[in-house]
C-alpha angles and dihedrals in degrees: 000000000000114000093259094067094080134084120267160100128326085232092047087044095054084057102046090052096050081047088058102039083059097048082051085053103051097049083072092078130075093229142345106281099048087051095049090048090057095043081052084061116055110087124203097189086113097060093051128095110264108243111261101247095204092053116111105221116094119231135187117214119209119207152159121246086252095051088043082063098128111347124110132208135185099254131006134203112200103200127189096044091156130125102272092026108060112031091029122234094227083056090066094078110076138019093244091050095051096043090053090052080052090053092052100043075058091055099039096048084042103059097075116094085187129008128016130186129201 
């Protein structure tokens, strides 16, 4: 019995539905943690309003390195540069996993028009 079955609410059975497309989506993967590096991945920034550039209230956008993939923003902070984070320890095993950390370092110091810190 999927959660949807039951009887409630509209609000409660939104929920429920976004609850079981993820589900769908998960049992794709073979465990956990491959699963949860995919989900880290997608990226709905596209999907999301561009800031008005004329408004007057100030925001702050937070986002991942690959979110951050050709968008541009007034001043970055890039956080976790610390030996095992960034570049990730994991990425220390091969060429090709070290070469796409340096890829992203690029795009990470490379999305401020005005200010970056590092």
């Amino acid at each position: 019995m999927t959660i949807t079955q039951r009887r409630i609410s509209p609000t409660t059975n939104c929920v429920a539905r976004i609850l079981n497309q993820l589900a769908s989506f998960a049992r794709q993967f073979s465990n956990a943690q491959e699963f949860l590096s995919q989900l880290a991945l997608i990226s709905n920034v596209d999907a999301e309003p561009a800031p008005n550039a004329a408004a007057d209230n100030e925001a702050v956008n937070l986002s991942s390195v690959h979110q951050a993939k050709g968008l541009e923003f007034h001043t970055v902070f890039v956080i976790w540069l610390t030996d095992g984070m960034f570049p990730s320890s994991r990425s220390l095993e091969t060429r090709d996993a070290i070469e796409e950390e340096r890829r992203l370092f690029y795009v990470a110091i490379t999305r401020a028009h005005a200010t970056n810190f590092t």
